[in-house]
C-alpha positions in Angstrom: -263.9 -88.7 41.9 -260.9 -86.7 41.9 -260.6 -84.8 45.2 -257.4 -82.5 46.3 -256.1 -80.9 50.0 -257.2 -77.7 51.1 -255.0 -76.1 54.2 -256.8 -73.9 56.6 -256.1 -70.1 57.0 -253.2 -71.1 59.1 -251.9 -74.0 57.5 -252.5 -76.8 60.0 -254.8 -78.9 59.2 -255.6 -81.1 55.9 -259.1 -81.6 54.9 -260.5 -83.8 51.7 -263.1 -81.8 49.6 -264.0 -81.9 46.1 -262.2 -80.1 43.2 -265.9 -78.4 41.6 -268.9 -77.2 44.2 -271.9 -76.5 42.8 -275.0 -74.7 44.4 -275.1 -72.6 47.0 -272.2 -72.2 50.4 -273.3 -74.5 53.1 -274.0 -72.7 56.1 -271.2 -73.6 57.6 -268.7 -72.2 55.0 -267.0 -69.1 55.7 -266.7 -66.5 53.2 -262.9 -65.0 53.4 -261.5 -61.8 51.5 -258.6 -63.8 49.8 -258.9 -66.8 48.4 -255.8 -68.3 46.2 -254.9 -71.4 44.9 -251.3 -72.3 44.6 -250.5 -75.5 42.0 -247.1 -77.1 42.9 -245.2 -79.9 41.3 -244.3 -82.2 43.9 -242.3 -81.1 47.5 -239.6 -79.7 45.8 -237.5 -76.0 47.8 -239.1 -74.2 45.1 -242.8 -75.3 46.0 -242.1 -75.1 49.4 -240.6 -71.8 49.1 -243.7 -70.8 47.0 -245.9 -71.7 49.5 -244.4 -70.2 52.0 -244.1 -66.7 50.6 -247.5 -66.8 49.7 -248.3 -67.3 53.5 -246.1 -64.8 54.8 -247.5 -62.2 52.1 -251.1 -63.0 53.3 -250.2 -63.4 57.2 -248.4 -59.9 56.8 -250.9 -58.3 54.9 -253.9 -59.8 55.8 -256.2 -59.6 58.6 -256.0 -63.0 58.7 -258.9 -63.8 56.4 -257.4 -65.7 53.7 -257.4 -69.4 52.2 -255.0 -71.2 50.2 -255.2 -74.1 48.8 -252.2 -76.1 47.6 -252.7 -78.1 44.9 -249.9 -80.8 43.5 -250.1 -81.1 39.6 -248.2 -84.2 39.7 -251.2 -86.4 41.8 -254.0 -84.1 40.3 -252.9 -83.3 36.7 -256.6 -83.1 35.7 -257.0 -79.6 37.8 -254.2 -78.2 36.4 -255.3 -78.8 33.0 -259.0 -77.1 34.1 -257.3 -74.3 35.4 -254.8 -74.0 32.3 -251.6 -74.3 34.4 -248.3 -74.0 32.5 -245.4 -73.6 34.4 -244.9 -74.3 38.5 -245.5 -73.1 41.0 -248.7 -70.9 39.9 -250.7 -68.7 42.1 -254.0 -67.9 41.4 -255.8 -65.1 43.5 -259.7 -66.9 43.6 -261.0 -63.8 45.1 -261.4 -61.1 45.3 -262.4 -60.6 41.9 -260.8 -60.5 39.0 -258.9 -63.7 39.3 -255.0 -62.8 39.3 -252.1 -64.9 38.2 -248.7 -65.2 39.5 -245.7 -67.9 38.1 -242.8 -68.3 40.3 -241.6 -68.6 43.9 -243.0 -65.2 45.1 -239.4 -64.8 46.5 -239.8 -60.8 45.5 -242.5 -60.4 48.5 -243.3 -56.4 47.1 -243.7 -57.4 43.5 -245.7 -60.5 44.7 -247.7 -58.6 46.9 -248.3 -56.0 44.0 -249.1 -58.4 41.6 -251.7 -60.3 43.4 -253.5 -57.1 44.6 -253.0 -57.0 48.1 -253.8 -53.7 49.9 -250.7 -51.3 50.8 -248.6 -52.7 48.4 -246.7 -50.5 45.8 -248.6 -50.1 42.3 -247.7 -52.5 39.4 -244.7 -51.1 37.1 -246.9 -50.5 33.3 -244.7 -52.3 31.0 
């Protein structure tokens, strides 16, 4: 069974779970207002500066109540394929709803933040 590391809203501790849920949220489970998932191809400055931006943007925009889960395509290929991942690093914004994707290091924090619908942050540019 494939399983994959989830980081808590802070970033400090790694937990185990596995990739697909199904039923209900345990009672345990907290519901948060952002949710992303960030896929990564190995520890490379790029993933690392992907990660952090994506931190900073929810730390700084946030009330705190935010997940993110960091996913590495090269040890869990399987869940990038399910999720349809082409390029790296990929954020996808889990919730709120509609899910939202963003390709890249972030490393424009007001078009990241605009992209990925977080509140306050300028519209996004029509094209």
């Amino acid at each position: 069974m494939a399983k994959w590391y989830k980081k808590d809203a802070i970033g400090l501790d790694l937990l185990r779970l596995p990739p697909v849920r199904t039923g209900g949220r345990r009672e345990s489970e907290q519901v948060v207002a952002y949710s992303f998932r960030l896929y990564v191809t190995g520890r490379t400055s790029r993933s690392h500066a992907a990660e952090s931006n994506l931190r900073r943007l929810c730390r700084t925009l946030t009330d705190g109540d935010y997940e993110v889960e960091v996913i590495d395509t090269v040890e869990y290929p399987e869940l990038a394929a399910g999720d349809h991942i082409m390029a790296t690093p990929t954020v996808i914004r889990l919730a709120p709803s509609p899910q939202l994707r963003v390709i890249g290091d972030l490393s424009d924090l007001g078009r990241a933040a605009a992209y990925l619908g977080f509140p306050d942050s300028p519209p996004v540019p029509e094209r």
